[in-house]
Each structure stands twice: as structure tokens, then as C-alpha cells.
C-alpha positions as CSV (number, residue, x, y, z in Angstrom):
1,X,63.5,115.3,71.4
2,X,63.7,111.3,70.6
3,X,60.2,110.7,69.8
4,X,61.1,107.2,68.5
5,X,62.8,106.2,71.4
6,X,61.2,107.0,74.9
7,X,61.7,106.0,78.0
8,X,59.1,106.8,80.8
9,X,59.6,103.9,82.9
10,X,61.8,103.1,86.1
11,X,61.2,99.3,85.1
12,X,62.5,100.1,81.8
13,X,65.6,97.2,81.0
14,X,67.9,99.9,80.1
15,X,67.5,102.4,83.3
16,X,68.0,98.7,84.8
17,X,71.5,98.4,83.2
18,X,72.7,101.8,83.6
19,X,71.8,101.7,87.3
20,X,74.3,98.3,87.3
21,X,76.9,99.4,85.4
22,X,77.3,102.5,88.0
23,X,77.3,100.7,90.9
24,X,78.9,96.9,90.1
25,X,82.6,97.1,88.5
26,X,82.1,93.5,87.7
27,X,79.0,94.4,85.5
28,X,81.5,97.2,83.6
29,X,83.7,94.3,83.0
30,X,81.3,91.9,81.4
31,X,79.4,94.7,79.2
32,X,82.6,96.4,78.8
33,X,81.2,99.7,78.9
34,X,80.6,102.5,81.9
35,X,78.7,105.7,82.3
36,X,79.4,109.1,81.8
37,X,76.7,112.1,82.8
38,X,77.2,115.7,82.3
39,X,78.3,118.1,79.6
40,X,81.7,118.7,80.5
41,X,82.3,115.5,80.8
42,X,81.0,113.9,77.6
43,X,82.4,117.0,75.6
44,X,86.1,115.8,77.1
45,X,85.0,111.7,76.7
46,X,84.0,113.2,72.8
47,X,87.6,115.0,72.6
48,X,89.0,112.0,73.4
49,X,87.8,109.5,70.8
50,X,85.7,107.7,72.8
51,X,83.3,105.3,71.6
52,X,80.1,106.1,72.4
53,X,77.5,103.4,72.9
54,X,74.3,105.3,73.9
55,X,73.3,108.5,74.5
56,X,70.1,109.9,77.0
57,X,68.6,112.9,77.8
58,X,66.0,114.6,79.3
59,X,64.4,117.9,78.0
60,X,63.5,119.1,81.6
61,X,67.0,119.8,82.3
62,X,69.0,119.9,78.8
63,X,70.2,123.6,77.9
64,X,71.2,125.3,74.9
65,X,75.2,124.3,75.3
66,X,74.4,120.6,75.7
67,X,71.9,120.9,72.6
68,X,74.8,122.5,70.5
69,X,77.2,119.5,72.0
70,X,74.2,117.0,70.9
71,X,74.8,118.5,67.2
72,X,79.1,117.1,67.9
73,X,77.9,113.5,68.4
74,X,78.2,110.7,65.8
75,X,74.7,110.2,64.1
76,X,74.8,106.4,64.8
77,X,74.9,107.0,68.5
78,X,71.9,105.6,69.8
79,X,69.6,108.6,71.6
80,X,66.9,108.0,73.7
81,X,65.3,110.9,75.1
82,X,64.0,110.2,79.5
83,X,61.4,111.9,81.8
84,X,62.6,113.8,84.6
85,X,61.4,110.9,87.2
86,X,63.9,108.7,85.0
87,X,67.1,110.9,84.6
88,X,66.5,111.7,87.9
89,X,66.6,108.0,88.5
90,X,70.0,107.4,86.9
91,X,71.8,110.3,87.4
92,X,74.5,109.5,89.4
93,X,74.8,113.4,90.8
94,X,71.4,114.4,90.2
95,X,70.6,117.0,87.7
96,X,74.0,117.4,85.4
97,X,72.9,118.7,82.3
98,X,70.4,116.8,81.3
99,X,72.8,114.1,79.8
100,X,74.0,111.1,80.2
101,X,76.0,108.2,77.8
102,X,77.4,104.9,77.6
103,X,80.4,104.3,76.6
104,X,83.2,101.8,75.2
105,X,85.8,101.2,78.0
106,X,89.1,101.5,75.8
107,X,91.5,98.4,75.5
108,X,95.0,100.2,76.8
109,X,98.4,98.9,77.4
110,X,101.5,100.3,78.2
111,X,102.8,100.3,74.8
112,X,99.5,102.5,73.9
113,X,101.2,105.4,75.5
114,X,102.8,107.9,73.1
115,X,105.6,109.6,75.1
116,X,107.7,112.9,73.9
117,X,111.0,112.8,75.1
118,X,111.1,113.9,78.4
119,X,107.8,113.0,79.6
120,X,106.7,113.1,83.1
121,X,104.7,110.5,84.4
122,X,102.6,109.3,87.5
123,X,102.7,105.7,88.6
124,X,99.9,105.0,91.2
125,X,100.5,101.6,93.6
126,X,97.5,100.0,94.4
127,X,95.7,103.0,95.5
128,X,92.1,102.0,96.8
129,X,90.0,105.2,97.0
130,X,88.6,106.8,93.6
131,X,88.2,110.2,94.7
132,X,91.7,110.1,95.5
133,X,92.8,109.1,92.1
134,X,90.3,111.2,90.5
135,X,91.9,113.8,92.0
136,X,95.6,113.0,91.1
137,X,94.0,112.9,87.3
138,X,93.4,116.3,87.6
139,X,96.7,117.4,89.1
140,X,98.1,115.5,86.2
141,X,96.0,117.2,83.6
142,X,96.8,120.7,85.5
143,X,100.4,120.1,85.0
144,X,100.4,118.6,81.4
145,X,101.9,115.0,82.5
146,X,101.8,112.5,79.9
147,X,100.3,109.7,81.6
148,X,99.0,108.7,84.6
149,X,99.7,104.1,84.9
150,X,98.2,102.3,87.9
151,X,99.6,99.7,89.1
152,X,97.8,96.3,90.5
153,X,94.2,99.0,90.7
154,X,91.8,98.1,93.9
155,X,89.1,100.5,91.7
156,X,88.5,100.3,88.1
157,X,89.5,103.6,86.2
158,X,85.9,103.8,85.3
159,X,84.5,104.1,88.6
160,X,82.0,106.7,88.5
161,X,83.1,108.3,91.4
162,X,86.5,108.5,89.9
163,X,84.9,110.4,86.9
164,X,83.3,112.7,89.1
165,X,86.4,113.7,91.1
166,X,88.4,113.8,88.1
167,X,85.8,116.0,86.3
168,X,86.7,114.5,83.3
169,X,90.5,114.4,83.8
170,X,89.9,110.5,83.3
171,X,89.4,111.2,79.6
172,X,92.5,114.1,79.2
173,X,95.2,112.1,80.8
174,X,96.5,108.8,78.9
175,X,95.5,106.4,81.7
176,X,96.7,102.5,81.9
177,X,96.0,100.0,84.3
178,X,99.0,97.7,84.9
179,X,100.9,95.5,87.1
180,X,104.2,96.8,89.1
181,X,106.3,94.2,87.1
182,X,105.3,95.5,83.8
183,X,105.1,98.8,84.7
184,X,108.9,99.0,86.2
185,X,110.3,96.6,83.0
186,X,108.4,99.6,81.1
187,X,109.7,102.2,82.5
188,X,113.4,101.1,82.5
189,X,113.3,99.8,79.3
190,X,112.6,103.5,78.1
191,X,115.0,105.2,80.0
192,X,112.6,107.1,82.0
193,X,113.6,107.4,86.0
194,X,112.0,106.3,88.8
195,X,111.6,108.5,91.7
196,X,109.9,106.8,94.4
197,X,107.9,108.7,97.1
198,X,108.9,107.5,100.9
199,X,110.2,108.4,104.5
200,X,113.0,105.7,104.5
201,X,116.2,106.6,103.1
202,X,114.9,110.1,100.9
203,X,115.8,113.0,99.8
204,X,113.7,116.2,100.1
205,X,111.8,116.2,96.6
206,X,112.9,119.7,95.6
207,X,116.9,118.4,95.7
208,X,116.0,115.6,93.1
209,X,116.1,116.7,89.3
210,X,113.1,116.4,88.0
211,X,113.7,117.8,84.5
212,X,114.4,114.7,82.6
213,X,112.2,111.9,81.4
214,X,110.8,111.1,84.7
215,X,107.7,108.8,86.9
216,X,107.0,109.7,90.3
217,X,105.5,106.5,92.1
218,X,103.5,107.0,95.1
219,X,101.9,104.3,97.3
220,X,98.8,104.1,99.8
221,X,98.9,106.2,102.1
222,X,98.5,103.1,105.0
223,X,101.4,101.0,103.8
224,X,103.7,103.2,101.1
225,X,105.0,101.1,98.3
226,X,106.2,97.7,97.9
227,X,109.5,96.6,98.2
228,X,109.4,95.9,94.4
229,X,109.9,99.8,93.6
230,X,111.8,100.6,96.2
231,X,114.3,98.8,94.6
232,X,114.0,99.8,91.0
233,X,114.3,103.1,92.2
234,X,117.0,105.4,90.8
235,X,115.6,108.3,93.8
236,X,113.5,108.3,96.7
237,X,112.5,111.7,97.6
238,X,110.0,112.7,100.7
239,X,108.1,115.6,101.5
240,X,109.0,117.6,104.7
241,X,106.4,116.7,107.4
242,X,107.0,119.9,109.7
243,X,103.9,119.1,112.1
244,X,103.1,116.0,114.2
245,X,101.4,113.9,111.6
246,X,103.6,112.0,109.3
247,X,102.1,111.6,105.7
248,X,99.7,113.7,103.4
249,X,97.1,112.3,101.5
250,X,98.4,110.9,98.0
251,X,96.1,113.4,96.1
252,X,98.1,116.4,97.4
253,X,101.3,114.9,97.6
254,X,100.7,114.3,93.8
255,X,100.4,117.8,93.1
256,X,103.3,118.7,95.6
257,X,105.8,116.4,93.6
258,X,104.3,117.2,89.4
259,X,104.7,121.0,90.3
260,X,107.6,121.1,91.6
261,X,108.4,119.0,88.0
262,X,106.6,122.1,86.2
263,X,108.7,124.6,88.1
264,X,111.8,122.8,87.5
265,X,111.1,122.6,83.9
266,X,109.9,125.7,82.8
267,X,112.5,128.2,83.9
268,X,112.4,128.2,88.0
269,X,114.9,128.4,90.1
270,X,116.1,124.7,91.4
């Protein structure tokens, strides 16, 4: 496929720094870049500008769809074509495709973030796990919010298992990573409301308008939010907890709250 450049070895120095960069955030850091494997993935990572460092593949498990995406990429991508014992090596989920890339990690800020206006937003507090905010990318990208901003991250927004639970709603979803200060000055100073979700002192979510420019913050699921939002809120809406237990993980409660935004806004019944 890549005759020129081969790579047969597991010793090989760049199997050595793709194998680091999917397990050490710290390594994503320094080399600012991280991985992205599969074909639905790299086609939305190419959608969405990207910059591509690297690209590897291996003939034993490419089809005719990821060929036809090859033909998409920029020609001064490097390619290096790997055998089967070394994709099967780096693949983070075993056989995707056949492909694998590296890629630039973007320089975003808040003020990166083109809004319409009424946009609908997500603001994630310090939420540790990256399936879980994997999974609130997609319900984001499911209900056509404009952004998804986390605040004071414990996991990198390149975390490979975050790509993996987002399946690629990482690269659909204009994602920052921010502090709460910034992110509450930013969201005040654009006239956009701030709907915290808690127990203490609520309202039940589907009494709260929701049709306006609006974020909906959510905390961990061990210790909520921070007094800091709690404050800035203009609304604090819950979700009714009918059974014994008294929270729901953050993922779902993500999608309870931006449908419920989705229904309001397109025509349901309030």
C-alpha cells in the first residue's frame, strides 16, 4: 500500500509513540497530538478540519470504504502502511478498519466558539470519567447543541476512551476545556442563562424555559457542583427521583435535560 514506508516491527520508534500517546495524557500534552483509529471516526476528525499528522494502515483489515476515505486525505499526510501483528499492536479496540492517525490537538478558547442566537449549551464540572463524557458528546451531537465547555477537566478531551464513547461526537461538537471562572464570566457576559442541575432548592426541569439562549451545568455525580455556580445561577432545576436512589448518572441526566430543550424548542407542548 506504502511501500516506501513500512513498518513490520513492534520495536519500531513510532508503534513506541503511538502506544504512549494512548495511554499517558501527559505524553499528549508534550507532543501535542493524540490518536484516532477507525473509519468513522477519522472521516468525522477529517469533517472537522483537523490536522492530521500521520496516517497508518494495514492491508489485512482495510476495506473498500476506508480505501475511498484514504483518497479524502491531504497528500502531505504522512502514510505508513503496518502488518497485522503491528496494527494489531496499536489498535486501541482491536481491529477498526484497518486505520489509524495522528493528529494535531486543536488550540480552543472560549471565544473560539461561534454561537447563533439562541444556542444551547452543556457546561460539564469536573467530571472525571471519559466514557461518561464521551457519552454526553453524543447526546449533545443528537440534539444539535452548540457546544459542549468543561470546566476544571480531571481527563483530557482527547482521552482515547473518550473518543471511543463519543464515537466521534468529540470532533462534531465544539468542545473547550475551561475553568468555572471563565466559563461563568463567559457565559454571563453573553447573555446566555445558567440552569444549574441539583436537589437543593430546584425546580422540576420541564417547568424551567428552556427555549432561549441557554447552558445546562451539571456536576459529578459524588459531590454535584461547586458553590461557585450555584450562585451564578439564574435556575436550578432537578430531575424527579421516584425510586430509592437519589441521582442518575450525568450521561443520562445530560440527555434528560438537552431533550427536553429540543422539545421545548421545536413545537412541543411545555
Amino acid at each position: 500500500m506504502f511501500t516506501d514506508n513500512f513498518i513490520s516491527s513492534l520495536q519500531n520508534h513510532r508503534v513506541k509513540k503511538l502506544l504512549l500517546l494512548q495511554q499517558k495524557s501527559s505524553e499528549r500534552r508534550r507532543e501535542g497530538l493524540f490518536v484516532v483509529e477507525g473509519q468513522r471516526e477519522i472521516q468525522h476528525c477529517l469533517e472537522g478540519r483537523y490536522v492530521f499528522e500521520a496516517l497508518y494502515c494495514c492491508p489485512d483489515y482495510i476495506g473498500e470504504e476506508a480505501r475511498a476515505l484514504l483518497q479524502q486525505m491531504d497528500s502531505g499526510v504522512r502514510r505508513f502502511e503496518v502488518t497485522k501483528e503491528v496494527y494489531e499492536k496499536i489498535a486501541y479496540r482491536g481491529s477498526t478498519e484497518g486505520m489509524m492517525a495522528e493528529v494535531r490537538i486543536p488550540h480552543r478558547v472560549l471565544d473560539d466558539l461561534h454561537l447563533g442566537d439562541c444556542p444551547l449549551i452543556v457546561v460539564l464540572e469536573r467530571v472525571e470519567k471519559p466514557g461518561n463524557l464521551g457519552a454526553v458528546l453524543r447526546s449533545a451531537d443528537a440534539a444539535g447543541a452548540d457546544a459542549v465547555i468543561v470546566c476544571d477537566p480531571l481527563t483530557d478531551l482527547y482521552n482515547p476512551n473518550l473518543i471511543r464513547s463519543s464515537i466521534g461526537a468529540i470532533f462534531t461538537v465544539p468542545s473547550v476545556a475551561c475553568t468555572t471562572e471563565e466559563c461563568i464570566a463567559y457565559l454571563k457576559a453573553h447573555g446566555i442563562s445558567i440552569l444549574t442541575a441539583q436537589l437543593q432548592d430546584s425546580s422540576l426541569y420541564y417547568d424551567t424555559d428552556m427555549r432561549g439562549a441557554t447552558a445546562i451545568v451539571m456536576g459529578t455525580e459524588s459531590t454535584g457542583l461547586t458553590t461557585k455556580w450555584r450562585e451564578a445561577a439564574d435556575a436550578h432545576i432537578r430531575i424527579p427521583m421516584l425510586g430509592r436512589l437519589d441521582s442518575l448518572n450525568v450521561s443520562v441526566s445530560a440527555a434528560i435535560l438537552l431533550f427536553e430543550a429540543v422539545r421545548q424548542r421545536h413545537g412541543g407542548n411545555r
